[in-house]
N, C-alpha and C positions, 0 to 999 in steps of 0.2 A: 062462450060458444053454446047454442041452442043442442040440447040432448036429443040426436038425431037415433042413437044407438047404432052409430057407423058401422059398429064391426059386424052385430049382429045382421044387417039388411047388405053388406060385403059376403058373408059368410054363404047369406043366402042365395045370394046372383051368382056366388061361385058354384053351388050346388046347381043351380040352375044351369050354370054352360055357358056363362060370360066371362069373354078371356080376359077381361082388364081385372076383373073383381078375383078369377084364379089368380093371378098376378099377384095383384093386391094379399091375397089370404096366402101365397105361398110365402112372399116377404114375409109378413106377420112372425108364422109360422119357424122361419129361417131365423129370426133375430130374438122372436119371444118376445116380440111388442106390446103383444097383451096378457103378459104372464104363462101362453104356453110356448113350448119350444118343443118342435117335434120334429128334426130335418125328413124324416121318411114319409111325411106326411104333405112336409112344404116340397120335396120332391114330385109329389105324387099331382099337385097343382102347378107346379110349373113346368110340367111335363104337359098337361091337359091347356094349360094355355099357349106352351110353344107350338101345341097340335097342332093350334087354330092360327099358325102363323103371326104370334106375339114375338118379336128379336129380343128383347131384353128379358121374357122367361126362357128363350134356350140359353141364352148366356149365364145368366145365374144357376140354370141346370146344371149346365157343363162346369160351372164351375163348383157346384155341389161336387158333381163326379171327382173333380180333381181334390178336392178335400176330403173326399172319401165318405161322404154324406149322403151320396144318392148310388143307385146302380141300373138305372135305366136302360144305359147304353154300356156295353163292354168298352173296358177303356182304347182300346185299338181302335173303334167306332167315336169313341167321346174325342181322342186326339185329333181324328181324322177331321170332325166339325168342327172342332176350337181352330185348326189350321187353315179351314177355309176361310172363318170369316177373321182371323187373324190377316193374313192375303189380302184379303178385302181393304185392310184399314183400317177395322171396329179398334179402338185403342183398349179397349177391356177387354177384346180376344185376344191381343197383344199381350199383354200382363199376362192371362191366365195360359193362355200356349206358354209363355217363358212361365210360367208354372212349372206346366207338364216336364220341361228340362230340368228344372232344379229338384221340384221330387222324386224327377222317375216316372212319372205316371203315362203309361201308354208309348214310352218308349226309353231307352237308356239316359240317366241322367246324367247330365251336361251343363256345367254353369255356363262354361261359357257360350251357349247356345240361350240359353235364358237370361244372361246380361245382353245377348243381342234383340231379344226381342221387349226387355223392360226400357233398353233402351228407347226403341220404336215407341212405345207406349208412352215413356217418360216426355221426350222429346213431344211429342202431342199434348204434352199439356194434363195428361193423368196420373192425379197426387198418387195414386195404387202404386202407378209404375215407376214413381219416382222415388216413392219411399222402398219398392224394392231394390230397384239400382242402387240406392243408397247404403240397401243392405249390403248387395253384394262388393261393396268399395268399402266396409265396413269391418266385414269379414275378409276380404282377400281372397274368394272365390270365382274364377272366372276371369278375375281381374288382380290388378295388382291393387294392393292392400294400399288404400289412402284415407284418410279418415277429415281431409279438408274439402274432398271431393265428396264426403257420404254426407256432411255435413252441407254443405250446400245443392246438393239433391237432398237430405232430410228439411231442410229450410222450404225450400219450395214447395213438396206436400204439405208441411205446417201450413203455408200461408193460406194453404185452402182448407185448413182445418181437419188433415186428416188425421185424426184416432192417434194409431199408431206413430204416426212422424211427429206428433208432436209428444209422446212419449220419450220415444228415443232423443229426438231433440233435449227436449228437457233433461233427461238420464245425463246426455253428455255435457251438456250443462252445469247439472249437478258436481260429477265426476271430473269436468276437467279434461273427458277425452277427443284430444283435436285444435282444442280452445280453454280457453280462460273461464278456472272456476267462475262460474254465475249464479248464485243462488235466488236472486232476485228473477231473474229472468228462466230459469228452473221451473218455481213457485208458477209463476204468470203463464208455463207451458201447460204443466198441471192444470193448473185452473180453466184454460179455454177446456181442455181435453173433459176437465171434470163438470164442467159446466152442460158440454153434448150429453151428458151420462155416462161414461165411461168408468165402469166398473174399475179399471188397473188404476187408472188416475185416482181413481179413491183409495186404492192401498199406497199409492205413491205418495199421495197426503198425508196419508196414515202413520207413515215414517217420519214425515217431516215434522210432523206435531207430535210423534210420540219420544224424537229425540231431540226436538228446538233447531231442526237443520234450514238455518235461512227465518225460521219463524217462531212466535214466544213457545215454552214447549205445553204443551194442552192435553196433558192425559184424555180426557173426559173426551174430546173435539176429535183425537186420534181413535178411540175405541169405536167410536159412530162411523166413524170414516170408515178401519175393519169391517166393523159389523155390515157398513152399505156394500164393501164390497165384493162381501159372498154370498147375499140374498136377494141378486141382481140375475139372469140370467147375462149368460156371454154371448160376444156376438161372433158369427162362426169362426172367424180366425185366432181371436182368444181361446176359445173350446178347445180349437190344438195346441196349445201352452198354458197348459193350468200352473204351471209353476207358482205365478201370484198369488194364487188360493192358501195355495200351502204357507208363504209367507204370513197369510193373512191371521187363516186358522193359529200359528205358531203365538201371534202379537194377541190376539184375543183369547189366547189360553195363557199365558203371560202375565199377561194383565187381571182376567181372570182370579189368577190363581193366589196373584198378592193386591188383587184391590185396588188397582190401576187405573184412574177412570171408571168405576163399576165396583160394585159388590163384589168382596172376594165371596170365592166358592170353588170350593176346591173340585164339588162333582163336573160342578160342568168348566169345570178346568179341562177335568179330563176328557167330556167330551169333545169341547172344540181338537185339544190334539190329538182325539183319533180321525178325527175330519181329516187334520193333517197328513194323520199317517196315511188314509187310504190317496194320498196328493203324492205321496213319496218324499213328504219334507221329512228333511233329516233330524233337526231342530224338536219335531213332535214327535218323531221314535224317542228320545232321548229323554224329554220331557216326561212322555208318559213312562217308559220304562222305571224312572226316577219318584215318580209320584206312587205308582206300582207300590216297588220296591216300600217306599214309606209307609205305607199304608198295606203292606204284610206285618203278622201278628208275628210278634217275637218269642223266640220259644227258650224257656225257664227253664236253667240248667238242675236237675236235681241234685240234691248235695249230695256229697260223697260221703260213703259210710264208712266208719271208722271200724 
């Protein structure tokens, strides 16, 4: 591809007051496209191009707001617009209105208000809303608990290659929950997912190569994996479940620490587990505590005098 310097001559139309290229620089901005990530920023653009009557910058607006990424509008206001063009049909106001149910946002939450409107969504043909329905028949929320039902709404979003449903697909895969251990077909969910870039899919490899689960085991293959998947930004719906992080940091301090794929070293052992700890993984309190502890100077009983 010819070195246009896209983002740069984007960047600048959007400064300029062109709603496609606002658009354009608020995604960027939203997912970290181009190494930066700033939602108050990417707010701030796709606020200036819903001005200009852009429908798919207020939708990603509003759904900043319900992720708690923008504050443009008071959420009693953000609910009230996600409701109309939900009304309307848009199947991604669908999804994100049953949002507003399942976290509360802009009015009491209500799953089973938001399994009626994922459903609407799903039933449209939208992997989002399918992969959430799938949640909620996953968990037992709203709905009654079936996990043959979450599996075949999670299948559906896979087939269009969504992110997340092919995580979980895979996960249950792995685990056996609903269906028939598959680790072959586990591997293969990973790999579409890790192939889009998907940062989780690379700690989910990470495991599978750093224990031999389904594949030869590959210290070295597994640490890269780690490492890809915390110097990646996330993409907004990850950012509210960093829990993988913290897995990540725990396996990279791990490894680290006894030479696992990598140089041992004990300092930045103990850096990666304070990454951990500031993630809330359990596994890097522990660690580091531990490593602490060793590396306190022991103190020399004097003799006793006779």
């Amino acid at each position: 591809m010819v070195n246009l310097d896209i983002s740069k001559r984007i960047r600048q139309a959007a400064k300029d007051g062109d709603a496609f290229a606002q658009f354009e620089l608020g995604l960027d901005l939203d997912f970290g496209t181009n190494g930066e990530q700033d939602f108050e920023k990417a707010a701030d653009y796709l606020a200036k191009a819903a001005s200009q009557g852009h429908k798919s910058a207020e939708g990603n607006l509003l759904l900043q707001h319900v992720l708690g990424q923008a504050k443009t509008y008071p959420p009693a206001e953000a609910f009230a617009r996600l409701q109309t063009l939900a009304e309307s049909g848009d199947r991604e106001a669908q999804n994100n209105f049953g949002l507003c149910f399942q976290l509360g946002y802009g009015t009491a939450q209500d799953y089973g208000e938001a399994a009626i409107w994922f459903r609407r969504s799903a039933e449209g043909g939208l992997a989002t809303g399918q992969f959430n329905l799938g949640g909620l028949y996953y968990e037992g929320k709203g709905l009654k608990k079936d996990l043959a039902i979450a599996i075949e709404w999670y299948r559906r979003a896979a087939e269009q290659r969504d992110e997340l449903a092919l995580l979980q697909l895979g996960w249950m895969y792995q685990k056996g929950l609903g269906v028939e251990v598959n680790l072959k077909r586990a591997l293969v969910l990973y790999l579409i997912a890790y192939k889009q870039g998907s940062v989780r899919a690379a700690n989910h490899l990470g495991l599978m190569f750093k224990r031999g689960i389904g594949v030869g085991q590959d210290n070295s293959l597994a640490f890269q994996l780690y490492l890809e998947s915390v110097n990646h930004p996330d993409t907004p719906e990850i950012a509210e479940s960093p829990s993988y992080r913290g897995s990540a940091y725990y396996w990279l301090g791990y490894m680290t620490e006894n030479g696992e794929g990598t140089k041992r070293d004990l300092q930045a052992a103990k850096r990666w587990y304070s990454r951990g700890v500031s993630s809330g993984e359990s596994n890097c309190i522990e660690a580091l505590a531990r490593l602490r502890s060793n590396a306190a100077p022991k103190r020399r009983r004097s003799k006793a005098l006779n």
